[in-house]
N, C-alpha and C positions, 0 to 999 in steps of 0.2 A: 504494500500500500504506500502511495507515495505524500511524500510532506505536505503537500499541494492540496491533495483530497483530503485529508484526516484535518487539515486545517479547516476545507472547505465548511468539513462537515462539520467539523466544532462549534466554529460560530454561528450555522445556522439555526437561526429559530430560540437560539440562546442568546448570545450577545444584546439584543433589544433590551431586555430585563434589566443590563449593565449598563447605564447612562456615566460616560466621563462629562460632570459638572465643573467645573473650573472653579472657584473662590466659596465652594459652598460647604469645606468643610475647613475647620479650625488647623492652623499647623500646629506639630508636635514639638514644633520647636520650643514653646512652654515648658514640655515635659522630659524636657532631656537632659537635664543638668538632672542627678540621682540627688537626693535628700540625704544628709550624712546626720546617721544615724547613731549609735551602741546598741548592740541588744545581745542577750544570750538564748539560748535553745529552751524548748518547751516552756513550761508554767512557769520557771526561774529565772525573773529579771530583775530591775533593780527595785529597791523599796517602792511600795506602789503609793500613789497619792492620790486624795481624790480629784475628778475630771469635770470640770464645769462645761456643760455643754448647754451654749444657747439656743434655744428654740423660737426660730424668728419666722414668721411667712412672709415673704416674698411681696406680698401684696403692697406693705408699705415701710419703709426704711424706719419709719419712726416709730413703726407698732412697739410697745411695750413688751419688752422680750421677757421671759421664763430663762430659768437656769434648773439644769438639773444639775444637782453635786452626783457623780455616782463613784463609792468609796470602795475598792476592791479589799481595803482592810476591813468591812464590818462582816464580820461571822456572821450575826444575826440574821442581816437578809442575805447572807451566802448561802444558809444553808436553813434556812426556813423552812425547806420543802421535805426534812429529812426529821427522823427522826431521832432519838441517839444511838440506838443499835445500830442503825446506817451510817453515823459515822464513824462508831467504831471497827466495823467492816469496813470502810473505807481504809483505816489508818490501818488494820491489820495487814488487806493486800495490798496497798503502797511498800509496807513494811517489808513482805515477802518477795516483792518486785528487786525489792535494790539485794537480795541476795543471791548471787551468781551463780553458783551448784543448781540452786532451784530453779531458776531461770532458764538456765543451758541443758538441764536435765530433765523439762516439765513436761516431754512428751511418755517418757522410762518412767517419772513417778507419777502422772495422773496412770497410765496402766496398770502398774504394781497396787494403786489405790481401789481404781476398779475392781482388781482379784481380792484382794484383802478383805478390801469394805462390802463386793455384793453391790449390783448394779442400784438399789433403793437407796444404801446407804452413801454411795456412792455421788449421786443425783442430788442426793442432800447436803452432803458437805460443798459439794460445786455451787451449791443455789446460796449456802450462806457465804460463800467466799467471790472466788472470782468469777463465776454463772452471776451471780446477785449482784457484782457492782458492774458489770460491761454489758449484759446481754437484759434485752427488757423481758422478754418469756418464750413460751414456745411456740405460740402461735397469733395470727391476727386478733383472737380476743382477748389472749391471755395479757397482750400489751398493751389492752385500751386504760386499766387502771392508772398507771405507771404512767402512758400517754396527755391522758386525761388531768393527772395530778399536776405535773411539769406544766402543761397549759395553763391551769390557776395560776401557777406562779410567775407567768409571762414565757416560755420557752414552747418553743415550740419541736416536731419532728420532721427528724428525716428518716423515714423508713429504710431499712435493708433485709432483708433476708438473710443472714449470714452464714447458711449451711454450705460447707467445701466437703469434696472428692477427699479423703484421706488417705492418697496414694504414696508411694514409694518412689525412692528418686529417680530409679530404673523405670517405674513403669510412667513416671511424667516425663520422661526423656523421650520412651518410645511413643507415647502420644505425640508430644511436640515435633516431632519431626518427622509422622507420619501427616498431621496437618497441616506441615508447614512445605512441605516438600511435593510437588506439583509431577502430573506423569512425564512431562517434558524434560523435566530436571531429572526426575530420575532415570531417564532414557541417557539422557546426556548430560551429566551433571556438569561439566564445565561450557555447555556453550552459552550462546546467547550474550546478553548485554547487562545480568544482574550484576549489583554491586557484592560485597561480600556484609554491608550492614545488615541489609535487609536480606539478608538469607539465613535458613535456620544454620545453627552450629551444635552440634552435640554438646558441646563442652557446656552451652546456658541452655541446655534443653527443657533445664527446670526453670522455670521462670518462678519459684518459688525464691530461690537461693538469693539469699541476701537481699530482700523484700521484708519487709514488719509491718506493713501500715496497708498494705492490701490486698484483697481476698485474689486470687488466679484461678482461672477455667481455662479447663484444657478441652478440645477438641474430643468427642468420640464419633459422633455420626450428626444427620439431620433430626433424628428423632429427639435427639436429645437438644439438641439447639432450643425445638420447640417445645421441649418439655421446661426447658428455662425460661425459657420467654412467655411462659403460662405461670411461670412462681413471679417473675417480673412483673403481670396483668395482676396477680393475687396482693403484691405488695401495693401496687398501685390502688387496687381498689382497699384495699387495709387504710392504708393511705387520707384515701379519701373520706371512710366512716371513721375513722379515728381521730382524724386532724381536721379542723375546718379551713385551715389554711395551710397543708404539708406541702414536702419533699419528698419525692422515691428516687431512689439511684439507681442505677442499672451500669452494665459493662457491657461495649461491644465486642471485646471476645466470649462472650457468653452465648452471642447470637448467630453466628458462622464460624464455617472454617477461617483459621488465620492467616490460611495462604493470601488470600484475600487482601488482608491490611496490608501483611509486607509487600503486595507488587503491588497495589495503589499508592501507597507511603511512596514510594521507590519511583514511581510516574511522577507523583507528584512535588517531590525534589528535584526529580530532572527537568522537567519543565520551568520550575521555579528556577535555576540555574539558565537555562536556555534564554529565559528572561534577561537574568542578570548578563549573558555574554554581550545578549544584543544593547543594553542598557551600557556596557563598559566600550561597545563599540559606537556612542555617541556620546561619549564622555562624562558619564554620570552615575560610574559604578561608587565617588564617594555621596553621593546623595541618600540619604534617610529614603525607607524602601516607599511612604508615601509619594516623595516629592522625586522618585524615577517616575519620570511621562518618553515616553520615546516618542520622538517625532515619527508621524507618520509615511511624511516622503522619504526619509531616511533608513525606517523601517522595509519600505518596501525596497529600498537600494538596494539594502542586505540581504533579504532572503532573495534579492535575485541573485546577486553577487554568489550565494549561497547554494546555489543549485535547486532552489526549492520549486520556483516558477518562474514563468515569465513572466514581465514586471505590468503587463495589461492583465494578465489571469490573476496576478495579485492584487490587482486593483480592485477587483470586485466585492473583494472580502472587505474592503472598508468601507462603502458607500450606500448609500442608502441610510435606512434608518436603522442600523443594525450596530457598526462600531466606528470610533474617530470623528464625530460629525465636530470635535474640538480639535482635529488635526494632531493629538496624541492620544497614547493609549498607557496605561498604567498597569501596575501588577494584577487588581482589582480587574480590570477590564479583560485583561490576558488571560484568568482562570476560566475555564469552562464548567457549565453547571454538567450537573450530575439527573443524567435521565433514565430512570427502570426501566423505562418499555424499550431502551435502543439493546443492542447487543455488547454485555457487559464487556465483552474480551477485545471492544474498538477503543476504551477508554484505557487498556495498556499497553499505548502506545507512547515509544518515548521517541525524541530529537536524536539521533545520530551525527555530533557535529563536525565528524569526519567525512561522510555520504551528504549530509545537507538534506537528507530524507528521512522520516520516520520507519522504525523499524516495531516488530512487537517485542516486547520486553521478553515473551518465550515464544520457541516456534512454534508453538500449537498447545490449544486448549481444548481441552475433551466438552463433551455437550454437560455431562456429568458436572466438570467443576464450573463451567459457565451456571449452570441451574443452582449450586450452591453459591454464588457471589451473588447472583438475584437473589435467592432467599432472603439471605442476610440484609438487604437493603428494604425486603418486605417487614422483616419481624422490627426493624426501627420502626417504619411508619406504622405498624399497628400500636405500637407502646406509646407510641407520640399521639394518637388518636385517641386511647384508650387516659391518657392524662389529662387532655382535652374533655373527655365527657365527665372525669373525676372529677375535675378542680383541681387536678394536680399540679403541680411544677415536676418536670422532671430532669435528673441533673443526670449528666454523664460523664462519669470518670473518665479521668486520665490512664494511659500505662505509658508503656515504654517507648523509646523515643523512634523505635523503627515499625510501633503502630500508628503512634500520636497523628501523625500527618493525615492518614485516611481515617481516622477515629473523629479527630478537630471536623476534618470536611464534612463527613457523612454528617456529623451534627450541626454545622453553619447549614446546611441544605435543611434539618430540618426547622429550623430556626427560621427561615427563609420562609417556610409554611406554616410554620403555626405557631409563632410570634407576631402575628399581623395587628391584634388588637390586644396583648400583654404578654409578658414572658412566661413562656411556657416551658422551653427549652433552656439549658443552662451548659452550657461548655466549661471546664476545667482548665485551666491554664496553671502548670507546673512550674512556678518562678527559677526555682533552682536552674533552668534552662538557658542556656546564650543566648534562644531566640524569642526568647517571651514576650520581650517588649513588643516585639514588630510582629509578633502575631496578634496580639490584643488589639494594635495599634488598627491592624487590616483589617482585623473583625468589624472592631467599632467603626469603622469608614465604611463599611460594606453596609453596616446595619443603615447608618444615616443615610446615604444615599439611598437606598430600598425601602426606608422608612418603618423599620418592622423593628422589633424591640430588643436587646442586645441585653442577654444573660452571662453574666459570670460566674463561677466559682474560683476564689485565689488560694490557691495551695503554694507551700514551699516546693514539696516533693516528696516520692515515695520510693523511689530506684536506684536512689543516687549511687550505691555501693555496686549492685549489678549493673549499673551502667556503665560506671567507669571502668570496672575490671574489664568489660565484654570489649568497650574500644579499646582498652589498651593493648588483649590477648588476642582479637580479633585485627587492629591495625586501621583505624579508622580516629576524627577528632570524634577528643571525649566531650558532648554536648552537656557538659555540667558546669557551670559558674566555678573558680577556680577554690571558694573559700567561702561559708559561711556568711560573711559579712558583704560577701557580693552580693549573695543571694537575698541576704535582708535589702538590701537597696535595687535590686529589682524588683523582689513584693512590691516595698514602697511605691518604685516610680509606675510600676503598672497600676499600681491601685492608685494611687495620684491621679493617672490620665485618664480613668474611669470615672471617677470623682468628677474631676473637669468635664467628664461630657455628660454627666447625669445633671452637673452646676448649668451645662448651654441647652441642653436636649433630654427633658425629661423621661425620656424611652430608654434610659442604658439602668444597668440593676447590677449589682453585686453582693456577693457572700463574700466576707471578709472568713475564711476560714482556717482558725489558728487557734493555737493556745499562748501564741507568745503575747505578754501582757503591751511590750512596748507597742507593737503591732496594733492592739487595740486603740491604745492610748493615741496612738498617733490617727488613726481614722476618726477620732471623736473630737478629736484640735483640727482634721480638714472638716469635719461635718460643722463642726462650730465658725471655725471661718467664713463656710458659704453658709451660715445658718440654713441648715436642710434640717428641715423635722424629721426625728424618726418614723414619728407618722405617715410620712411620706412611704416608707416602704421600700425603699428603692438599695437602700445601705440595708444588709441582712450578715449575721456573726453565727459560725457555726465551731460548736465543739463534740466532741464526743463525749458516749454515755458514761458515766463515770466518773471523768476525770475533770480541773479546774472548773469545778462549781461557782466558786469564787468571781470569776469573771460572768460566767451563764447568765445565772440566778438577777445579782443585782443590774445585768444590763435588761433582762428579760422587763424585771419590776420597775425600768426605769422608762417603759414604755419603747425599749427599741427592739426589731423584731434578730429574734436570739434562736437558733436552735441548735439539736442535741441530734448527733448522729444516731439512730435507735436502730441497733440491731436485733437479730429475731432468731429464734432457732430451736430445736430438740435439743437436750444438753451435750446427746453421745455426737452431735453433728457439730455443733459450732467449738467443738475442743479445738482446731487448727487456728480459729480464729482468737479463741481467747492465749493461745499459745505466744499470738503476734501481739497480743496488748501486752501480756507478761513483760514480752522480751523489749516493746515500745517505752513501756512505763519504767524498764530498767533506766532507759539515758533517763528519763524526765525526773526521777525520784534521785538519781545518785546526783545529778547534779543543780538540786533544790532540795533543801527543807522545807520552800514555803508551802506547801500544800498542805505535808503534814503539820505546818508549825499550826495552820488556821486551822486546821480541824481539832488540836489538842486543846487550841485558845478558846471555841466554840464550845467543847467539851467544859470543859474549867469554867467557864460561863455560866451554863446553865448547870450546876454545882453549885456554887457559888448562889446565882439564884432560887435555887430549889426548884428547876426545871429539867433533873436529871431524865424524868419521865417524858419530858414534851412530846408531842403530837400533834402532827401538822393539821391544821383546821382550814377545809375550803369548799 
């Protein structure tokens, strides 16, 4: 197929959707200086103080403003919600978190405990220890109480499902790389045009290894795909009778094979690159990726120069009312959408900028894997339907950096549909990333121009360990921010230029999602800045179930919208998952006291007042 056609047919019937507008979106130039910062990891930062945040409407500069003080030192409304046995389960497993044998060993001694204890007794010591402070119940009713409670006290949920496969490292190896490994490839594993990122490797076939912070699906068949994307429709409707206003999270390796992500990811870098060549060959590869516009007549020089077409048959591609009617084209305008009804295996197709022609990224795709990369793009849009008639938001995870590309997309597309008249869709953006800024940046330009409503979730990250070891062993750049402190002032400046566009264009939305207090602190000095009411909705904080209450509770009670990651499970299913809080809560507790200092000072409290009984009243 030649470069000509495949271009042809790209733009047709899509590019209209894409208007290049000239002055009608804000420069980033604002947001590009980073915020200098200090912070430390998890709950432990520095002495906390309370936050005065003015609540101003917009309506008139002289309205008489409100101040909330909100004190992350007052126990009282930290832990309100709790009673004192819950907080001393709390302090007991924090306790057992920062001890390492038990940590490193909790998969050998939750089994030896099973044999010992007898599966009843068993279920019971889990439900008062660590079952009881991370996991809400077993099933959609059993977590409306729990659900329902946190609501009185201002927090709200994100549902998850948290039951995993508890397989073996061998037998997550041979999955992964029966999924990930396509009939072409294994007919001839070295031809074609893949990179070696996005190919599987045995050596990270476990996409477990060196991961704490997120659940992984591995690949068996189609049945099974759908068999998750029906506990996904169950979460989402739990979702919606439990919470009047939730979250459900969902993963798209959950929903198809993964071959899939890696050769779209893998398209969709090359191209993205293909861009940037033609962009450096009109002298604007130092430009901020907003403000590359490739001249048109230039453009077309090159791909003749290029072998691509000749330079009347490339004319066509720009005229009309289809692309260029500004005489440039930008990143924005150069991505092509994503159509189900066309034939999946025309969309991997990469540049070959040795031929100057498009090739297919493999020589041949069976009808088989074609029918499975449909699937996969049917079972998103039923769950995005299916949160549509809930009332749901639904938010989609991140992974790893050689899904992220076709995971990001798949989700802007559906964003593009059913963000039209509020956010319904929520994309994850992983700061710890080099390229985060300038993906937020594209999103939010995409949304303005299209006018549809631009969801965030800000995460630091969850891979970093498996990421960097896989480029280093594998031979590729490590896509990880070089230090900690980088990665804090990337949070910052993305969540900065979100801020900024929820401050000019009330359609952008964000989850501040963290436990780090600075992090907080500093989103409620930009919300006080542009006095934005929390009422507004628009600025949303998420923690998990469990842990820094402290932050939750008095942000919940101080009228901003606050929620709790709520996971859900049978006890003998979600043991992989409380395994990764264990091993999570090891950094956060050895490297703070304060959690447990505020739960000891809570305690001592109501002692002291003859509250040792209290009981939450709502």
């Amino acid at each position: 197929m030649s470069y000509t056609k495949f271009l042809s047919a790209l733009f047709r019937g899509n590019v209209s959707k894409v208007r290049v507008t000239p002055g009608n979106y804000r420069s980033t130039v604002a947001s590009t200086k980073p915020k200098e910062e200090k912070e430390t990891g998890g709950c432990a930062v520095i002495e906390a103080e309370a936050v005065d945040l003015i609540i101003q409407r917009k309506s008139s500069a002289k309205q008489p403003t409100r101040q909330i003080k909100i004190d992350f030192d007052n126990t009282e409304e930290a832990y309100k919600s709790k009673n004192s046995v819950e907080l001393l389960r709390s302090l007991l497993v924090f306790k057992l978190c920062t001890i390492d044998v038990l940590v490193e060993k909790n998969k050998e001694l939750i089994d030896l405990s099973r044999k010992v204890l007898g599966q009843r007794l068993f279920e019971m010591m889990m439900k008062m220890t660590f079952y009881g402070q991370f996991v809400a119940g077993e099933d959609h009713n059993s977590i409306k109480p729990l659900v329902h409670k946190n609501e009185a006290f201002g927090v709200g949920a994100v549902l998850d499902y948290s039951v995993e496969e508890d397989l073996t490292q061998e037998e997550a190896v041979e999955k992964e790389m029966d999924a990930c490994v396509s009939e072409a490839e294994k007919e001839s594993p070295d031809d074609g045009l893949r990179e070696k990122k996005f190919k599987a490797h045995r050596q990270f076939g476990d996409r477990r290894g060196g991961v704490i912070s997120a659940r992984t699906y591995f690949y068996a068949d189609e049945a099974k795909c759908d068999k998750q994307m029906e506990t996904f429709i169950n979460c989402i409707r739990a979702s919606g009778g439990a919470s009047a206003d939730g979250f459900s999270a969902i993963k798209m390796t959950a929903l198809g094979r993964p071959q899939f992500l890696l050769q779209f990811s893998e398209v969709l870098v090359k191209w993205r690159r293909f861009f940037n060549l033609l962009a450096e060959r009109q002298g604007k590869s130092e430009m901020t990726v907003l403000d590359q516009k490739l001249e048109l007549e230039q453009l077309k020089e090159s791909l003749a120069e290029m072998g691509v077409g000749a330079k009347d048959e490339i004319e066509t591609w720009f005229t009309g009312e289809r692309l260029g009617r500004s005489g440039a084209i930008d990143l924005l305008d150069w991505n092509s959408l994503i159509n189900d009804t066309t034939k999946i295996s025309n969309l991997l197709m990469v540049p070959n900028l040795t031929t100057g022609h498009l090739e297919p990224l493999l020589n041949m795709f069976t009808a088989e894997e074609e029918q499975q990369m449909k699937r996969m793009l049917q079972r998103v849009d039923v769950l995005a339907k299916h949160a549509v008639e809930n009332g749901v938001r639904l938010m989609v995870d991140a992974e790893q950096t050689y899904f992220q590309p076709a995971i990001s997309r798949l989700t802007l597309e559906m964003q593009r549909k059913f963000n039209r008249e509020k956010p319904i869709i929520f994309n994850t953006y992983q700061c710890y990333l080099k390229e985060a800024y300038d993906n937020v940046t594209m999103d939010v330009e995409l949304s303005r121009r299209e006018g549809w409503y631009f969801g965030a979730k800000l995460v630091r990250g969850a891979y970093m360990y498996q990421e960097r070891s896989r480029a280093e062993e594998i031979g590729y750049e490590d896509p990880i921010n070089p230090d900690y402190e980088s990665t804090n002032r990337m949070y910052h400046r993305c969540l900065d230029y979100v801020l900024e566009e929820i401050e000019h264009n009330r359609k952008a939305n964000v989850m501040v999602a963290t436990h780090n207090e600075d992090t907080i602190k500093f989103t409620l000095e930009k919300m006080n800045e542009m006095a934005l009411s929390p009422t507004e909705n628009k600025v949303y904080f998420g923690q998990l179930l469990g842990m820094c209450d402290q932050i939750s509770f008095p942000l919940g009670q101080a009228g901003f919208p606050v929620y709790k990651y709520v996971p859900y499970g049978p006890v003998n299913e979600v043991i992989p998952y409380l395994s990764r809080r264990a091993q999570e809560n090891r950094g956060f507790m050895k490297g703070s006291q304060r959690e447990r200092s505020l739960l000891w000072k809570e305690l001592k409290r109501r002692l002291l007042n003859g509250q040792i009984l209290y009981t939450p009243v709502y």
